[in-house]
Each structure stands twice: as structure tokens, then as C-alpha cells.
N, C-alpha and C positions, 0 to 999 in steps of 0.2 A: 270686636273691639277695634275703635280706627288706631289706624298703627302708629300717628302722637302721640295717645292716649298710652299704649303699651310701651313706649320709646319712653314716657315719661318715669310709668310702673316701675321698669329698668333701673332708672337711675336714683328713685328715693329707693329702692332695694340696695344700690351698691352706695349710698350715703349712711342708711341705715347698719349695713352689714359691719361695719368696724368696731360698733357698740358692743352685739353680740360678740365680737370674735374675742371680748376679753374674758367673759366669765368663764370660770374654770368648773370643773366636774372630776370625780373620781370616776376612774375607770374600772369596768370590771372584763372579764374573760370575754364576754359575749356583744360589748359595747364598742372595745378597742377600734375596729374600726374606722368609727363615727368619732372618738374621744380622742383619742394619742395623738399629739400633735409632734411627736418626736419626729417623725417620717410616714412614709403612705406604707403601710401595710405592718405598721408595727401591732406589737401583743401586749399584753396587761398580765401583768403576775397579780397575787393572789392578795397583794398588801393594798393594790388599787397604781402601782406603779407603771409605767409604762417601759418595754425594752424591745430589742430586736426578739426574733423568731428564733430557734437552735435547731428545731426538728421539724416537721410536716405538722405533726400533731398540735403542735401550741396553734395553726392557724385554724381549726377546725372549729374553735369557740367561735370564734368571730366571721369568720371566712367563707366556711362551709366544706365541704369534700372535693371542693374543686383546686384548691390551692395549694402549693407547696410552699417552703421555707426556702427562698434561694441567694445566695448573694448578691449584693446591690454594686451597680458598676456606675461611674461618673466616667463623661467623655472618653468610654472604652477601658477605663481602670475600673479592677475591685478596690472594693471600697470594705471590705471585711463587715461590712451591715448589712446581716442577714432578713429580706424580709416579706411576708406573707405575698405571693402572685399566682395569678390564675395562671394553671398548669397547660402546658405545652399541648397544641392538638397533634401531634400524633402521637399522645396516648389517649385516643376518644374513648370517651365512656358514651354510656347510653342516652345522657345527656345532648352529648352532641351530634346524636344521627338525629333525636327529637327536633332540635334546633335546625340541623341542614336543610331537613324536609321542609318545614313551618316558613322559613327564612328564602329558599327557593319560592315555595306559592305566593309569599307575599311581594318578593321581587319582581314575580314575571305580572304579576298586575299592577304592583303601586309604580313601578320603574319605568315602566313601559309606559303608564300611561302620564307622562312628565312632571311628577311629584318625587319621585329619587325611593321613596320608600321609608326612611329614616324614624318615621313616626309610628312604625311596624314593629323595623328592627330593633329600634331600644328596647321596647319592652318584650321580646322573643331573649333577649340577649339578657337583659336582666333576670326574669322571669325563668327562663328553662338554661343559659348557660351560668348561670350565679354571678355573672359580672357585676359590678358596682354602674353606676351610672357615668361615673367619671371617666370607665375603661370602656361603657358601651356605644357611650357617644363618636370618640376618636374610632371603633371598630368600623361601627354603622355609618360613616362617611367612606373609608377605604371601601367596602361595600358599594356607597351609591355612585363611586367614581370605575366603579368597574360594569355596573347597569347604564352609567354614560358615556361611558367607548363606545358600546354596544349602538345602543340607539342615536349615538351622532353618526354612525356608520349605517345606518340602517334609513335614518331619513336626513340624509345630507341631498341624497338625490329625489327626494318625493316631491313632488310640484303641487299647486293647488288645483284640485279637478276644472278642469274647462278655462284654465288660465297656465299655458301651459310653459310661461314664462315667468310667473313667481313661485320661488320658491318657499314653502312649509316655515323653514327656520326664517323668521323674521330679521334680517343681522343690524338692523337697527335698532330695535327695540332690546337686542342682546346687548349691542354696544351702550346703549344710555343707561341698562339697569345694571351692567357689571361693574364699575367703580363702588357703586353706592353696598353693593350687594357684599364684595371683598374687602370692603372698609367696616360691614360690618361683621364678615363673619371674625376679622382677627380681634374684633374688641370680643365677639362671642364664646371665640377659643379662650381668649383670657376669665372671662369673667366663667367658664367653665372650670376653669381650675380654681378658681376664689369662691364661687358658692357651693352651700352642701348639695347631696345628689338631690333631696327632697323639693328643694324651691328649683333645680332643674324640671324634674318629674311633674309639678303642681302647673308651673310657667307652660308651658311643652301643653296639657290636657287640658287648662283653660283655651289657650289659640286655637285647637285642634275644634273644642266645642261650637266656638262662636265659628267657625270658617265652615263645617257641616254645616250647621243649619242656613247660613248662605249660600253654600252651591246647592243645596236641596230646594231651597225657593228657585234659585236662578236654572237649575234642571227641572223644574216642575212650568215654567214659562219658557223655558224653549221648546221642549216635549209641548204644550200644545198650543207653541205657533207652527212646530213642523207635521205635527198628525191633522190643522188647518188645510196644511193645502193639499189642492187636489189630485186625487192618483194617479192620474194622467200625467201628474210635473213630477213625481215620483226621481225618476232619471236622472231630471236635472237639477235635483234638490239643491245641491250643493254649488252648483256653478251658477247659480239664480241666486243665491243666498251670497254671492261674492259682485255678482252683478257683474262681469264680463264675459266676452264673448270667448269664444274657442278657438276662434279662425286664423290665431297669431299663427305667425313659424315662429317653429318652435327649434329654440338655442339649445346648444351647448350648455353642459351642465359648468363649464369651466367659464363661461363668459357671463355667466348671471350671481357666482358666488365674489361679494365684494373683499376681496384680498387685503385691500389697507384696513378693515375693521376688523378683519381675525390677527393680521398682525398687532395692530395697537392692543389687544385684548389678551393677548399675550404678551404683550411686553407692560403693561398693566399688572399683571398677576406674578410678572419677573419682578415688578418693582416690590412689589405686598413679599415676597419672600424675603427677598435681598435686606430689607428692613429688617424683616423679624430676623433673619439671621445676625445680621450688625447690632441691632437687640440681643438679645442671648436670651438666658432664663436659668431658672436655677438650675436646669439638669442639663443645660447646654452650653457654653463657653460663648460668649460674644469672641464674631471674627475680627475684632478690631480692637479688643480687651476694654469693654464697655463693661462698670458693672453696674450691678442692679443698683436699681432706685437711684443713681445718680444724676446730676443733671443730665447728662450726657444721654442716659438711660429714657427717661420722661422725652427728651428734645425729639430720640428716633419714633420714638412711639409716635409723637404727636406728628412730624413729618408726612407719616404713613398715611394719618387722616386727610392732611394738606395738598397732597398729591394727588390722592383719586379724588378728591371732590373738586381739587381746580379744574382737571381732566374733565370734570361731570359738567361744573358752571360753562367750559367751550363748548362741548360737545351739545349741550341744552343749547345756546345760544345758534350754533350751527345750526340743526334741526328743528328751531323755531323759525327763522328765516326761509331755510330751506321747504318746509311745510304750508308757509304762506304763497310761497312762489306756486309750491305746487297745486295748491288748493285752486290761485287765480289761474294759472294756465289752464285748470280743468273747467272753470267759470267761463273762461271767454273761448274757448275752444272747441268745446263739446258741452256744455252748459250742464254739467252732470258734476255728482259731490265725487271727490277721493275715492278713490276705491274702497270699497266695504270690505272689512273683515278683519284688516290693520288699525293702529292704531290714527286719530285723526290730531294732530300733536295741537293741543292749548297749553297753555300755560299754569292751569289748574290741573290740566291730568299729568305735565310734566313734575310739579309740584309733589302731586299725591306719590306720584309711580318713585321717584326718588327717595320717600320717607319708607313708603311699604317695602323696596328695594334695599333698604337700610335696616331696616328693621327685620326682614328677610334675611340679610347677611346675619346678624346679631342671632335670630335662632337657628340659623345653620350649625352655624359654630359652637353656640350655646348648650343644643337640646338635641344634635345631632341631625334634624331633617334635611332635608337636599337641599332647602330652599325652595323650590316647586311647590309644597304646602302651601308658599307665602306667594309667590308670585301669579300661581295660575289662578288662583282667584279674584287677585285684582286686575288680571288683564281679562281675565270672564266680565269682569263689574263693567270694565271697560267697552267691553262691546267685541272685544277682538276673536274673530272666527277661533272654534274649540279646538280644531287642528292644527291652525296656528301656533295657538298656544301650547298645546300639548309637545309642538316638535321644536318652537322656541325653549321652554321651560327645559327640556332634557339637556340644549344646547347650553343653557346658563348651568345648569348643574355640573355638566361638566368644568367647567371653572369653578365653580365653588367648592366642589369635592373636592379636584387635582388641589386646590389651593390650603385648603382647612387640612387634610391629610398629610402636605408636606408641612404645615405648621406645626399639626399635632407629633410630628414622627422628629422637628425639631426637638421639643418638647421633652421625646423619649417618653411620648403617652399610650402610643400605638403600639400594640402585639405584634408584630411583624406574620408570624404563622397564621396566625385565626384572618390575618387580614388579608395576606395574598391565595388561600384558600378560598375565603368567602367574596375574593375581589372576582376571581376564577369562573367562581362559579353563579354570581348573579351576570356576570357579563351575558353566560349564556341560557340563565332564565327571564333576560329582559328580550333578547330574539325571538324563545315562546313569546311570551307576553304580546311584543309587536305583532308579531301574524296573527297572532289573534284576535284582538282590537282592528286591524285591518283590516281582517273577514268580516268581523259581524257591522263594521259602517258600510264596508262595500256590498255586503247583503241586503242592510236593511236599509240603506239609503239614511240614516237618522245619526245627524252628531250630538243630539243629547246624549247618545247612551256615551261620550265621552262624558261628559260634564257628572250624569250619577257614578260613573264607576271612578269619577276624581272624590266624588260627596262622599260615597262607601268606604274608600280606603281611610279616607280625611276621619270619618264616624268610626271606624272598627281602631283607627289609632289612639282616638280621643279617650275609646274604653280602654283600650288596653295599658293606655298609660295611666287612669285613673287608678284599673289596678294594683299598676304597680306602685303608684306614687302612696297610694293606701297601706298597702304592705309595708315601705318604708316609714311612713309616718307611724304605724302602729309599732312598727319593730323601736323607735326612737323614741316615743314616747311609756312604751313598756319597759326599759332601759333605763328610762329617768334623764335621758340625752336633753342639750339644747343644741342649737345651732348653734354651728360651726365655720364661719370664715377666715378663709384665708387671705394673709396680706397679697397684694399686686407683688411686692417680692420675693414669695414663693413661687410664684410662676413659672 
């Protein structure tokens, strides 16, 4: 699906969605849920009422054997509203060694190979930990921000073979897709808390479909233009395929990383916080006594948009000139095209890369993926070397995670236990992950096999959330449920 067409989807979904969110339903034990709009995790007595929770047991209708009855706190106060939450991991059950395992093997492949994982872990987390979608999303981001420490430390120094003076992470191509990418993931965060988990789950397994069977074409055409050439070039597969020679001296790892784009990129994702904080929400206090839905309210929000896209229209502007310059130097000097394997900047691919980058943010935040789902495939469409992209993509997701994560934990969305646990411990099965994608390109000389093992994860996610998303539709529609949205001032 081109990612206007899904930008579009979005938004008669969230024009649409205020319709639904009036009609009303009785609730019963096993609906609540989905139904009670009293508060998130309230119960249903037996008249069709809704109330708080009193014991562990009133959440088991609704909930399952993973929740408890606990008290509800607002900015660090009880709030004596008791109400249905998934129970603390350190008291694991069986459930969650299932999960550790499954959530491990899928980090050290999807994470490692610059997709974050996220299209994995929701439905592991739904499916075998009983989370709701709303709690598995905010999870599965603290998750993919701890498989991207890992891999920005692990290929911050990787260079490209036979070019021993560029480096892996592209920081250009990070700097022009990060505004667009954290402008979208905070409309993603929000509109995750406004829709029900299900058009999460549906949204999420449609993209995931249409984006396999595009890198399975696009890895079935690079597979055999590299099993083309001949065994003899075997060696230099990769450094022929980038089209420079070897014979540079080779720098300093400190004089080739560009230090004014990790700064602005950070001070970029300062600004996206510092809003949403000056924003508030309903389970957070505005730092500046903003409340909801007020003008004041609407003004910060939309700032946030104003901000990283003015950033985006210089910085586009910058690296369109900049691009040209460089294109003719290489024209009149050495009569040879740009380097292959980067991006070649037009004004149509700057175009596209900004919308999929936007759209990319939106289901970060949205549906919980890292963002890598979205980006590595339009920078594969691109043309842009698989390594490249793989070690750009881990680099973006690190900003996208750090940033959706400290949104979500504004929010008071986030588990704080399940999440510095499971941050723990993908940090260090995205290091497996690494050496081992390392080995088998540096064995077999072939960077398709990067591009199938991005199409596999992309395909084994697409199932797995269809399941899930099945399972929820069937549970809500054998309930008698309809959707359910929530106002932008529940948020």
C-alpha cells in the first residue's frame, strides 16, 4: 500500500471513529474490558453495571489469570479506584518463561537485522503474556529501544567493505527521516490510546502483508543478480557492488562520524518530549497547568507538528543543493555517477522518503513496530545498499523507541518491571543476533540473505498478528461488543 494511501486510511478512521464511540452496550463479566468506559481495567457486576475491581477474582472474567485488582494512583497519589492490571513479573508464571524464550529468538533476528522487532513482540505479548494491545504496544517499544543501544554500539564502527572511509550508519539519511518519523510516532502514541486494540491489530497485519510480499520480490531480484556474477568476483562482491576502490587511508572512526547531525537529532527528540510534557494527558499533569482539550492544549500539540517538519523543509532544502553540488563535482571530475549504495537525493525520492517516514512514525507509536518495518523497505525500493540500510534503520529506531517510550511512560502506559526486564534482555539478544548475520554475509559473500531474513520476520509478523487480531475480533464479536473510541481527551 503507498504510504498516502495508508496516511489517508488513518485519517477517515480517526473522522469516522467519534461516531462509533457514542453507542452504548451493556456490559457483561466477560466484555468489561472492551465495554466499561468508567476507567481502563474496570468490571461489570452482574445487573450489566460497570465498577471498580474489590478482589483479584472480579478480573478473571474479563482479564484472565494474569491480573490483579490494585489501586489506581494519579501523579504519585491513590486514587482509592481499584482496578483490574497485569500482575507484576516477579511473580512469573509459566506464562512468562514461554514468553522470555519466544521474545529472545525473535529479538536476536528481527532487531538485529534493523526492523526493531515490534511486529513479533506484540503478538508474543498478547498471545502467551495476556496483555491487551494497548499494554503490548507501550511494552514492545521499551523492548526495541533496548535491542537499539545494542546494535548502535555494535555497528557505530562498521565501515563499508572496500570503502574504508564510509561508514554503515548513513547519518544523512537518519537526519532527513527523523523529524518526519517522531512527528509521526506522537500522533501514533495518541491515536493508540483513541482506537480499540482490534483496528490496532487489523492496521499493523494489513502493512506487515503488503511489505512481505515486496521484499520477497525485491530479495528474489537481488539473489539473482548476485548468484549472476562470476565466482572469481566472489571476494569482492560487495565492494563492486558499492563501486569504490580500497586504496583510501583509512580515518579515524571520530573524524568520519558527523557530530552536528547526532546533535540536532537530539535535540530534535528534546523538543517532541518537552511538548508532550507541556501537553499533559489525562494521567499526567501539564508542566505548565495546560488542560486538556483547551485551546492551549490543541496549540501545543499542533506546534510539535510545526517544528519537526520546518526542521524537515531546511534540512530537504540543504541536501537538495548539497546533492547537486555533489552529483556535478563527481560529473566534471571523475565522470562517474555518486556513489552507489546511498541514497541519490531527487526531489521525488525526497518527497516519498518523507511521507513513508511519517507514516513510519504513526505506526511506531501506533501498533508498536520500531519503525524499521517501515523504513527498510523503502530505502531497499530505493536502491540503497542492504547493509546500509540495515545499520541506518537500527540507528533511526533508536530514536524512535527512546522517544515513543518516554512518551508512553508520560502517559503512565508503560509496566515499568516487564519493561526494564525485557529492555535487559533484548539488548543482549540483539548482540547474538549481530554476529550472526555478520557471519553468514562474511561467509557467503551474499547481502540478499539480509533483505529475506528482513521479508521472513516482516511474513512470520504479518501471521502472527493476523492471529491475534482474529482472536480479538472473535472474542468481540461473540460478546455482542462494538467499537469503541476514545476521545483525544482521554489521552
Amino acid at each position: 500500500m503507498h504510504p498516502m494511501r495508508y496516511l489517508l486510511l488513518l485519517v477517515v478512521i480517526c473522522l469516522v471513529a467519534p461516531s462509533f464511540s457514542q453507542s452504548e452496550q451493556k456490559c457483561t463479566p466477560k466484555n468489561a474490558a472492551h465495554t466499561c468506559t468508567l476507567d481502563a481495567g474496570s468490571v461489570c457486576n452482574r445487573n450489566g453495571t460497570c465498577r471498580f475491581c474489590v478482589k483479584d477474582s472480579d478480573c478473571l472474567p474479563a482479564y484472565g489469570d494474569q491480573y490483579r485488582c490494585v489501586n489506581h494512583t494519579f501523579d504519585g497519589r491513590k486514587m482509592n479506584n481499584y482496578q483490574c492490571l497485569h500482575k507484576p513479573i516477579w511473580k512469573p508464571s509459566w506464562k512468562d518463561y514461554v514468553a522470555a524464550v519466544l521474545l529472545f529468538l525473535s529479538s536476536s533476528v528481527a532487531g538485529s537485522s534493523g526492523l526493531g522487532g515490534g511486529g513479533l513482540f506484540v503478538p508474543i505479548l498478547f498471545l502467551v503474556s495476556d496483555f491487551n494491545a494497548h499494554e503490548a504496544v507501550p511494552l514492545s517499544k521499551a523492548m526495541i529501544f533496548g535491542g537499539a543501544v545494542a546494535n548502535f554500539a555494535l555497528n557505530i564502527r562498521k565501515r563499508m567493505p572496500g570503502r574504508p572511509n564510509q561508514l554503515l550508519v548513513d547519518y544523512n539519511i537518519a537526519a532527513f527521516m527523523t523529524p518526519s518519523i517522531l512527528a509521526g510516532t506522537s500522533l501514533g502514541v495518541t491515536l493508540n490510546v483513541m482506537l480499540p486494540s482490534w483496528i490496532i491489530l487489523v492496521l499493523l497485519a494489513i502493512t506487515l502483508c503488503i511489505t512481505t510480499w515486496r521484499m520477497t520480490t525485491k530479495g528474489v531480484q537481488k539473489m539473482r543478480e548476485e548468484l549472476a556474477q562470476d565466482k572469481q568476483e566472489k571476494e569482492a562482491l560487495i565492494s563492486d557492488s558499492i563501486n569504490n576502490p580500497a586504496t583510501e587511508e583509512r580515518k579515524p572512526l571520530w573524524r568520519l562520524i558527523p557530530y552536528h547531525l547526532v546533535i540536532v537529532l537530539v535535540i530534535i527528540e528534546a523538543f517532541v518530549i518537552v511538548m508532550t510534557l507541556l501537553k499533559g494527558s489525562s494521567e499526567r499533569a501539564s508542566l505548565v497547568g495546560v488542560k486538556l482539550c483547551s485551546v492551549e492544549f490543541y496549540s501545543i500539540f499542533g506546534a510539535l507538528f510545526v517544528g519537526t517538519f520546518s526542521f524537515l523543509a531546511f534540512y530537504a532544502v540543504h541536501t537538495y543543493r548539497a546533492a547537486r553540488k555533489k552529483y556535478q563535482d563527481y560529473t566534471m571530475l571523475q565522470d562517474l555517477e555518486p556513489t552507489k549504495g546511498t541514497i541519490t537525493w531527487t526531489k521525488g525520492k525526497m518527497a516519498g522518503l518523507s511521507i513513508g517516514s511519517f507514516v513510519g512514525g504513526i505506526l511506531a507509536g501506533l501498533v508498536g513496530i520500531g519503525g524499521g518495518m517501515v523504513s527498510s523497505p523503502i530505502l531497499l525500493e530505493m536502491g540503497v545498499h542492504p547493509q546500509i540500510v540495515m545499520s541506518t534503520s537500527t540507528f533511526l529506531i533508536l530514536f524512535t523507541s527512546s522517544t515513543t517510550s518516554i512518551q508512553y511512560l508520560i502517559f503512565k502506559k508503560l509496566p515499568l518491571d516487564y519493561s526494564a526486564v525485557y529492555a535487559i534482555m533484548t539488548f543482549f539478544s540483539n548482540i547474538v543476533g549481530n554476529l550472526v548475520i555478520d557471519w553468514l554475509i562474511k561467509k557467503y559473500k551474499k547481502t540478499f540473505i539480509v533483505i529475506f531474513i528482513v521479508a521472513g520476520v516482516v511474513g512470520l509478523s504479518a501471521l502472527m498478528l493476523s492471529i491475534a487480531g482474529g482472536f480479538t475480533i472473535y472474542d468481540a464479536l461473540g460478546s455482542g461488543e462494538t467499537p469503541h473510541f476514545k476521545s483525544l481527551c482521554a489521552v
